[in-house]
C-alpha positions in Angstrom: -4.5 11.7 31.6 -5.5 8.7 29.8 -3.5 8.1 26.4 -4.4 8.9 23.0 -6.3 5.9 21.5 -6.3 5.6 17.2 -10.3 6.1 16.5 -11.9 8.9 14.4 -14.6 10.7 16.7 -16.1 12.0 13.2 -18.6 9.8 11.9 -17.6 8.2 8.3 -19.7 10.2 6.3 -18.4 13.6 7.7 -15.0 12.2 6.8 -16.0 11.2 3.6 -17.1 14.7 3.1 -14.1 16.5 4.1 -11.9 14.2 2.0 -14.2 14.9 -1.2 -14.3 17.9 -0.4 -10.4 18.8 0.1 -9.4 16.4 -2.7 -11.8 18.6 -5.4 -10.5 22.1 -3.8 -7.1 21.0 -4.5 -7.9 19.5 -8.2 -9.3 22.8 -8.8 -6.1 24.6 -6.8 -3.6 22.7 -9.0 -5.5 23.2 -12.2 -6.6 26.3 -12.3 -3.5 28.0 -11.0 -2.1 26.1 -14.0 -4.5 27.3 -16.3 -4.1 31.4 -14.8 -0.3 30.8 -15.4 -0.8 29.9 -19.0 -2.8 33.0 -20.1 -0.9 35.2 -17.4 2.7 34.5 -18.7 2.4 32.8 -22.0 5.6 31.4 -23.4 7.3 31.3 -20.1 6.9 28.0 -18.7 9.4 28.2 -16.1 7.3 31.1 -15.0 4.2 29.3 -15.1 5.4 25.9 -13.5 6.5 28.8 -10.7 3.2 30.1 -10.6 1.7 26.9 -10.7 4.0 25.0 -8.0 3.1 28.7 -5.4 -0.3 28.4 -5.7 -0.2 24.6 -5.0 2.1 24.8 -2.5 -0.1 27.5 -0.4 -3.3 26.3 -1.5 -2.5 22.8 -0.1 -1.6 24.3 3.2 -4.8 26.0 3.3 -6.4 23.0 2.4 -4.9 20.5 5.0 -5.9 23.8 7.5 -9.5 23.5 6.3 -10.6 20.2 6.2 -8.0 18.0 8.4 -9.6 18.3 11.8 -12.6 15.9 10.4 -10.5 13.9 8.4 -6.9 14.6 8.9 -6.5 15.8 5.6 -5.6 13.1 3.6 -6.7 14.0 0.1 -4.6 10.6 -1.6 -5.1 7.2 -1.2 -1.5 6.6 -1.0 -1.5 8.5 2.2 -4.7 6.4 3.9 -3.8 3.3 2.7 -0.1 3.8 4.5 -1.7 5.3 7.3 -3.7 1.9 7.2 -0.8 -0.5 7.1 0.0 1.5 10.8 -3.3 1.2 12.3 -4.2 5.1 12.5 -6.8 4.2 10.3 -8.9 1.4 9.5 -8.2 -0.5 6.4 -12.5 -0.3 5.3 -11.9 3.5 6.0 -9.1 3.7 4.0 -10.8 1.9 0.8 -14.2 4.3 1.3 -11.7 7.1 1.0 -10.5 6.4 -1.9 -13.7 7.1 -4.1 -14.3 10.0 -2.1 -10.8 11.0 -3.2 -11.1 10.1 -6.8 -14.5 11.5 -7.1 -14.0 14.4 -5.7 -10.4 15.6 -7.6 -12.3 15.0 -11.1 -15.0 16.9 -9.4 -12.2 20.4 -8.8 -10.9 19.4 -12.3 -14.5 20.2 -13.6 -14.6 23.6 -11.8 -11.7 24.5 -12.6 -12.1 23.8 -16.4 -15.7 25.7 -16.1 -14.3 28.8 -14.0 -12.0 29.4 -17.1 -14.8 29.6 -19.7 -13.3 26.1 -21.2 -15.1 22.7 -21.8 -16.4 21.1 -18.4 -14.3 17.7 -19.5 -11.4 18.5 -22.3 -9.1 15.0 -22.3 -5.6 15.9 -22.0 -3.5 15.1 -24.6 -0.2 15.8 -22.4 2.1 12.5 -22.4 4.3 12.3 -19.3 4.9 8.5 -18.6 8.9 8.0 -19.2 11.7 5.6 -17.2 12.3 9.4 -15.7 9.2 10.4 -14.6 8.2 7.0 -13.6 11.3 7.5 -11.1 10.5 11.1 -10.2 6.9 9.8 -8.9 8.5 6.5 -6.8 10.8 9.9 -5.5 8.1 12.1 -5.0 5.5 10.0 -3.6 8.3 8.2 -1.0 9.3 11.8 -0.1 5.6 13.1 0.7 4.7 9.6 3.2 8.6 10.1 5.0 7.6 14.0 5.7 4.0 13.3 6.9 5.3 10.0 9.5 8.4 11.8 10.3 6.1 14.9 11.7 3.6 12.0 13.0 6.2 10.3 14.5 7.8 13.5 16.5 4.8 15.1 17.4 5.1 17.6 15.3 1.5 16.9 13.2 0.3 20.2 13.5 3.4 21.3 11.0 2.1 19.3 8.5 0.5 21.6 6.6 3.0 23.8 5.7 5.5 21.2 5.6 3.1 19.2 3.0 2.7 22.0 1.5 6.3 23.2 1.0 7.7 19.5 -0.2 5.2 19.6 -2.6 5.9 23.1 -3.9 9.9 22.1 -4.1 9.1 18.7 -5.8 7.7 20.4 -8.6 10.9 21.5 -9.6 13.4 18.6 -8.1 11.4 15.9 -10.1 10.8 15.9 -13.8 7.2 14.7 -13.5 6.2 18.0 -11.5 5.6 15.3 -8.6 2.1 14.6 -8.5 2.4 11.9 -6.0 -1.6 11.1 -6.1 -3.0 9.0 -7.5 -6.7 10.5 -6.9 -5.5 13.8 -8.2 -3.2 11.9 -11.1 -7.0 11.0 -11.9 -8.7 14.1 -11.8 -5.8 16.0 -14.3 -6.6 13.4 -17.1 -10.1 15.2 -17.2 -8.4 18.7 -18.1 -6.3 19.0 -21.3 -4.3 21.9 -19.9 -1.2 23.6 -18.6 -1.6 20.7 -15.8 -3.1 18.1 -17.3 -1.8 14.2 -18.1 -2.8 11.9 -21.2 -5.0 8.9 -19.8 -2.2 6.8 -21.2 0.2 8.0 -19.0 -2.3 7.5 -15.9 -1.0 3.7 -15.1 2.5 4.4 -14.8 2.0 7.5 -12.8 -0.4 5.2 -10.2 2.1 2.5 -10.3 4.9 4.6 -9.5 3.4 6.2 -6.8 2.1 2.7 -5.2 5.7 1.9 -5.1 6.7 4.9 -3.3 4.2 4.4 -0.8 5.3 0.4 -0.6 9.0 1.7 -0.3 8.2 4.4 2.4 6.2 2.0 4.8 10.1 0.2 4.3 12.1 3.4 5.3 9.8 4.3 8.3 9.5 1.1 9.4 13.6 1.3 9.3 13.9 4.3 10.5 11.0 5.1 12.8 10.1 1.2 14.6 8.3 2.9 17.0 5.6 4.2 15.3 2.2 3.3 17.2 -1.0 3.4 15.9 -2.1 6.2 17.9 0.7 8.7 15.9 -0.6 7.2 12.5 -3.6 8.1 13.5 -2.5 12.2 13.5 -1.5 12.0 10.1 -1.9 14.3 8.1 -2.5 16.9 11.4 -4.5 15.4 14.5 -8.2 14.8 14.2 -9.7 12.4 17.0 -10.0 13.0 20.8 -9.4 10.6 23.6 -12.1 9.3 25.4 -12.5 12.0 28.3 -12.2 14.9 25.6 -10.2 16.6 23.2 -6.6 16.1 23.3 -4.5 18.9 24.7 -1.8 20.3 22.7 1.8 19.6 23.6 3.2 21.6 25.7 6.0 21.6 23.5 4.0 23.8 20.5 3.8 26.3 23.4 7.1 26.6 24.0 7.0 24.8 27.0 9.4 22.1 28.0 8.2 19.0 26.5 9.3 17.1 29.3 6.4 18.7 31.7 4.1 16.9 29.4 5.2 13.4 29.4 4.4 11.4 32.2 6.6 10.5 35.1 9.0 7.9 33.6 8.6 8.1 29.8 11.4 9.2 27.6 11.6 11.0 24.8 11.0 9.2 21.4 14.1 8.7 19.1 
């Protein structure tokens, strides 16, 4: 069996689409759960960030689910670009992703505003950039790039979804800025001025904070994972490409099988 090789069998525009596509379901996930939790338990906001982080939380697993066999589920240009700087995907990928990403998160944020009878664009008013939060985002968005890699790295991609989805649901509460740790969909809240929203004032610390975090964690998993090859970057978030004779199998290890049987003759496992 030939080896995996780091090239996207979709063509660009089918990836553009997925990544548009995801990024403005979850803008409209994240926002409009934040807008239901508002007028569902009003007064309450520990009840409504719990509302809110749920529906993220399972909303982003569905998400990844959807759209990550064209793409690989991306949805934040932190995530491609780091994928980029391992060679999963190219670095011209990685910058027409972004717009696609941006685009398409201010797209949900729109949706979301209209599917709640409120203005199409309402500018939040909601200031969040502090030393703290500015912290909490370097946190949150270093957190998010170890999880993704770490799966990547173990051949374990196809948890990513729920294990995306549950770090994000549990950095809502461990990080004082609710961990948005994107910048596309940092974007696309500015354009909502609601339960989830952000002030566009507060937009360039948020972005710096999280292009930190995704500088520091290309550090740590360099440090901690110096093995990484191209060809695992390239199943981040979950596995999207084939090898040249076909789709790849699954491990035999997500079967339950010994992981060994599927490792050719000679080749260890990866530490």
């Amino acid at each position: 069996m030939k080896a995996r090789v780091p090239v996207y069998d979709a063509l660009l525009w089918r990836r553009l689409a997925a990544e548009f596509l995801g990024s403005a379901f979850l803008a409209a996930v994240v926002i409009g759960s934040g807008i239901a939790a508002q007028r569902l338990s009003p007064g309450a906001v520990g009840l409504e960030l719990l509302e809110n982080a749920a529906a993220t939380a399972a909303g982003l697993f569905a998400i990844i689910l959807m759209f990550g066999p064209v793409s690989g589920g991306h949805f934040n240009p932190v995530v491609s670009f780091v994928d980029a700087a391992f060679g999963g995907l190219r670095w011209r990928d990685a910058a027409a992703y972004l717009p696609a990403q941006v685009a398409g998160c201010i797209g949900g944020a729109v949706l979301a505003n209209l599917m709640f009878a409120q203005a199409a664009v309402s500018i939040s008013a909601k200031h969040r950039a502090s030393p703290a939060h500015f912290l909490s985002e370097v946190i949150a968005t270093l957190g998010l790039i170890l999880v993704i890699f770490a799966l990547a790295r173990s051949g374990r991609s196809r948890s990513a979804p729920a294990a995306v989805g549950a770090y994000i649901g549990a950095a809502y509460f461990f990080t004082s800025s609710t961990s948005f740790a994107n910048p596309a969909i940092t974007v696309g809240r500015m354009f909502s001025a609601t339960f989830a929203g952000i002030a566009p004032a507060s937009v360039p610390a948020f972005i710096a904070a999280q292009v930190v975090g995704g500088a520091l964690a290309v550090v740590v998993i360099r440090a901690l994972y110096p093995g990484v090859t191209p060809a695992q970057a390239a199943d981040i978030v979950v596995p999207h490409h084939q090898s040249p004779d076909g789709p790849v199998p699954t491990p035999a290890a997500h079967d339950g099988a010994d992981p060994s049987a599927a490792r050719p003759p000679g080749r260890g496992q990866p530490h």
